[in-house]
C-alpha positions as CSV (number, residue, x, y, z in Angstrom):
1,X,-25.8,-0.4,-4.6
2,X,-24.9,3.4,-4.4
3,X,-27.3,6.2,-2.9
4,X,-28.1,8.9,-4.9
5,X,-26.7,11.0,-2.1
6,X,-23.6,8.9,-1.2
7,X,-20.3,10.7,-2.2
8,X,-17.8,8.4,-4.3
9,X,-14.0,8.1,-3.8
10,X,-11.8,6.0,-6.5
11,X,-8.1,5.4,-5.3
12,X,-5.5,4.1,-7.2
13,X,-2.8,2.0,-4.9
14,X,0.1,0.1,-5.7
15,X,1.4,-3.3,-4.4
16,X,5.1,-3.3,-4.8
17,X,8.0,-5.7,-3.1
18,X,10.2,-8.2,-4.5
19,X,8.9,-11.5,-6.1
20,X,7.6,-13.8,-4.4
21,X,6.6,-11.8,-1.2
22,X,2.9,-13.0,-1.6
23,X,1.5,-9.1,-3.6
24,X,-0.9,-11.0,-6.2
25,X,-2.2,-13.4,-2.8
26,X,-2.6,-10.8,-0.9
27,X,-4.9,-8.9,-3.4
28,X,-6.7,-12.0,-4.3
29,X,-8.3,-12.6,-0.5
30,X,-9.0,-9.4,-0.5
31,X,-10.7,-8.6,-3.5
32,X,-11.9,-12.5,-3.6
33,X,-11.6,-14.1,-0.3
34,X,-9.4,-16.5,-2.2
35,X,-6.3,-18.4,-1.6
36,X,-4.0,-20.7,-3.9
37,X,-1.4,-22.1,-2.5
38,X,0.4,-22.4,-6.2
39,X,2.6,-19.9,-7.2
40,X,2.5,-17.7,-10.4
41,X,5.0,-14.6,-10.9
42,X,3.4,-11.8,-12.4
43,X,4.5,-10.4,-15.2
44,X,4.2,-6.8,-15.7
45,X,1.8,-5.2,-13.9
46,X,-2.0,-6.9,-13.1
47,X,-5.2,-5.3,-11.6
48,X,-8.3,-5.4,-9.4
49,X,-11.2,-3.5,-8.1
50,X,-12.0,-3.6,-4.6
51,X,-15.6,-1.7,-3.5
52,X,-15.7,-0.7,0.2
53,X,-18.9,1.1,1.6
54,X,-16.7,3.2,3.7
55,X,-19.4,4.9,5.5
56,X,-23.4,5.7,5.5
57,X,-22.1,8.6,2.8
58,X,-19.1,7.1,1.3
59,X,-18.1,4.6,-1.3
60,X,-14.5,3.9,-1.7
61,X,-13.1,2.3,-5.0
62,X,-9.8,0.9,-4.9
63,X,-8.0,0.4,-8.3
64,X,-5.1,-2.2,-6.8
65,X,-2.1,-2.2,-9.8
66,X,-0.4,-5.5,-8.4
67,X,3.5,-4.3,-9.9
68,X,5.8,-7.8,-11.0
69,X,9.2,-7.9,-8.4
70,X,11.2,-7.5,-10.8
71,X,9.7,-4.4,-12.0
72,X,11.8,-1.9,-9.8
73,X,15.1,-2.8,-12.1
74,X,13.2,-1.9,-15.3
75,X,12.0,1.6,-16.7
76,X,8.2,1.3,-16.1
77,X,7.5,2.0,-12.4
78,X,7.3,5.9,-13.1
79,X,4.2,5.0,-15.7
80,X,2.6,2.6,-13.4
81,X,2.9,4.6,-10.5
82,X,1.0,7.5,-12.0
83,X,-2.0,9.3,-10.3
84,X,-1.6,6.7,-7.6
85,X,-3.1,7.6,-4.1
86,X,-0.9,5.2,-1.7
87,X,0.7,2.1,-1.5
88,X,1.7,-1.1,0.1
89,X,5.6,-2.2,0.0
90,X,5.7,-6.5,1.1
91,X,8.2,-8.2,2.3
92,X,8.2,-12.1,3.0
93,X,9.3,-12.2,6.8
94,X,10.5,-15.9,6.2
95,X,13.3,-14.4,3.8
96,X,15.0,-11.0,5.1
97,X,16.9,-9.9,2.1
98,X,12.8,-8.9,0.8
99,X,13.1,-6.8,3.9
100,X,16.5,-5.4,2.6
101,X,14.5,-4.4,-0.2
102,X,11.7,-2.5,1.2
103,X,13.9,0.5,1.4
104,X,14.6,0.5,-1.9
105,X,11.1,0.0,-3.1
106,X,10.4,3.0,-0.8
107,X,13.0,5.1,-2.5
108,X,12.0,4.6,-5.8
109,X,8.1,5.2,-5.2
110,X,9.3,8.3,-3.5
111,X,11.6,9.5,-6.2
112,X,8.9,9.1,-8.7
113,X,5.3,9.8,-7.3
114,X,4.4,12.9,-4.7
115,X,2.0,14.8,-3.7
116,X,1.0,18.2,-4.6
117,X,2.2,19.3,-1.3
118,X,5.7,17.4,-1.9
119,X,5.2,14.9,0.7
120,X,5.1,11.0,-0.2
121,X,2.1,9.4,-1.3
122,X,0.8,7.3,2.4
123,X,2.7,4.1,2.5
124,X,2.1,1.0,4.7
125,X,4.3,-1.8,4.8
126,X,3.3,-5.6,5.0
127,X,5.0,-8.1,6.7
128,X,3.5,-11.4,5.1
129,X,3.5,-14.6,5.2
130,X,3.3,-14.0,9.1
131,X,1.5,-17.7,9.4
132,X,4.8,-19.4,8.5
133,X,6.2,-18.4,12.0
134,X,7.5,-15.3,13.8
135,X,11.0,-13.6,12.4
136,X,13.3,-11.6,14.3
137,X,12.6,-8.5,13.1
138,X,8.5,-8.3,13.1
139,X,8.8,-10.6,16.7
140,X,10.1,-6.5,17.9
141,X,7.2,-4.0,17.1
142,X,9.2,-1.4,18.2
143,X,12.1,-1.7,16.2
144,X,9.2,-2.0,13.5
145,X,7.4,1.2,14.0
146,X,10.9,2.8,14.4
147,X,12.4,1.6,11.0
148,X,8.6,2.8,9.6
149,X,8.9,6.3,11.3
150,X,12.5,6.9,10.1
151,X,11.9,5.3,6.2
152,X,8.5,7.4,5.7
153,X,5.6,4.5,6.7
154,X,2.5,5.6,7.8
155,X,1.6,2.0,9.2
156,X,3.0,-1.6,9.3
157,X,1.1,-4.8,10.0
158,X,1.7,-8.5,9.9
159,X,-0.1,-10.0,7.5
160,X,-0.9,-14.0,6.3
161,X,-3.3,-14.2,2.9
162,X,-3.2,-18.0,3.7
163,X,-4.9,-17.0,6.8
164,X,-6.5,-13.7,5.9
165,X,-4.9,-12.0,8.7
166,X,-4.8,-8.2,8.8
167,X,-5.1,-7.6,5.2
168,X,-8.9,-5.7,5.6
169,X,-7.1,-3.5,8.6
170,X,-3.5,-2.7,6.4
171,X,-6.0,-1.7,3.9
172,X,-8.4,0.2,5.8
173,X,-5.3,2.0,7.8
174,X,-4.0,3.0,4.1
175,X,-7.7,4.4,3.1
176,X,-7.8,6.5,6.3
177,X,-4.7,8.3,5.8
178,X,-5.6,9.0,2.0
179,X,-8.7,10.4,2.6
180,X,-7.5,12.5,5.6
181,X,-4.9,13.8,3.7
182,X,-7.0,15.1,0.5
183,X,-7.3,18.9,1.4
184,X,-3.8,18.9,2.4
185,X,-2.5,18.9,-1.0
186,X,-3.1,22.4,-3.1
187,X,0.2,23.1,-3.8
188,X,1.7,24.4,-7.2
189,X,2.9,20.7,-8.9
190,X,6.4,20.9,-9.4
191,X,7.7,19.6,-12.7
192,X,9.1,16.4,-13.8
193,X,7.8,14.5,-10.8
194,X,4.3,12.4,-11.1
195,X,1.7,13.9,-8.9
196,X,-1.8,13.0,-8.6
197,X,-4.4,15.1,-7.7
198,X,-6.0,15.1,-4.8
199,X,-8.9,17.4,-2.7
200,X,-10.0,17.5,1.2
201,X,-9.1,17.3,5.2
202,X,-6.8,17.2,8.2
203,X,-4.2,14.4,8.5
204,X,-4.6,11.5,10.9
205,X,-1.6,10.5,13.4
206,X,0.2,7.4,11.6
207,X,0.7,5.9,15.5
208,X,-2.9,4.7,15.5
209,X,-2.4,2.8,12.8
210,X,1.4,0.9,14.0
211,X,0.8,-2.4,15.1
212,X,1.8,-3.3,18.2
């Protein structure tokens, strides 16, 4: 239950990659400490609250807008993307052409949703299904945190929802840089871009956040 003097934070992210990367698991054992091993595409765009007590002063809500694959090759990312704080891009490491993708997923959120300031909303990108065995590309972390410094990431981690590995850490990385970032972005909004709107302090260095 919330404290009269408690301050409250609700952040809208976004859980984008191609189909069948493992977005709606993913959300699922974190939200619900669930798994199902049975497969269901989404279709459109589905949702879920998670409530962290972030701190002795804080409550976080996270509004999670699980976006269907095949979403990217339609016309409503720029409407679901609105007002959103940060995302998660996912790739399946068992099947590289969803890594392929990841930069494309990246472009589009970029071309569509900034910041005040005109930087990119903070980005982390999952590498799931990491409990089906180690791929070539997440088996070198630096190549990793290079491709995630060079394509805009503030943070990359192997993640399993089968397992529940790393999801709570991806998750409380992306929170950190969000609300680190919210008195960085005052700027004048530029036109014809989504931006949400955002309010308080310094930025955190994405390196604590690379796994290595």
């Amino acid at each position: 239950m919330q404290k009269p003097s408690q301050k409250e934070h609700l952040y809208k992210l976004l859980v984008i990659g191609d189909l069948g990367v493992g977005k709606t698991s993913i959300i699922k054992r974190y939200v619900h400490q669930n798994f199902s091993p049975h497969y269901r595409a989404t279709i459109g765009v589905d949702f879920a609250l998670k409530v962290l007590n972030w701190d002795a002063e804080t409550v976080v809500r996270l509004q999670l807008w699980d976006i269907a694959g095949q979403e990217r090759f339609g016309n409503m990312t720029r409407v679901y993307y609105r007002e959103a704080m940060g995302a998660f891009i996912v790739f399946d490491v068992t099947r590289p052409a969803t890594f392929e993708a990841v930069t494309k997923w990246k472009e589009d959120l970029d071309s569509k949703l900034i910041l005040p300031n005109g930087k990119p909303v903070a980005t982390v990108l999952l590498a799931n299904k990491c409990d089906q065995g180690k791929d070539v590309l997440t088996n070198n972390g630096l190549k990793m945190d290079q491709f995630c410094k060079e394509n805009g990431f503030v943070g990359w981690f192997e993640t399993s929802a089968k397992e529940n590995i790393n999801i709570d850490e991806a998750s409380r990385c992306l929170v950190k840089h969000i609300i680190a970032s919210e008195s960085d972005l005052m700027q004048p909004i530029e036109p014809d871009i989504i931006k949400p709107h955002l309010n308080s302090s310094n930025i955190v260095s994405c390196s604590a956040c690379f796994k290595s």
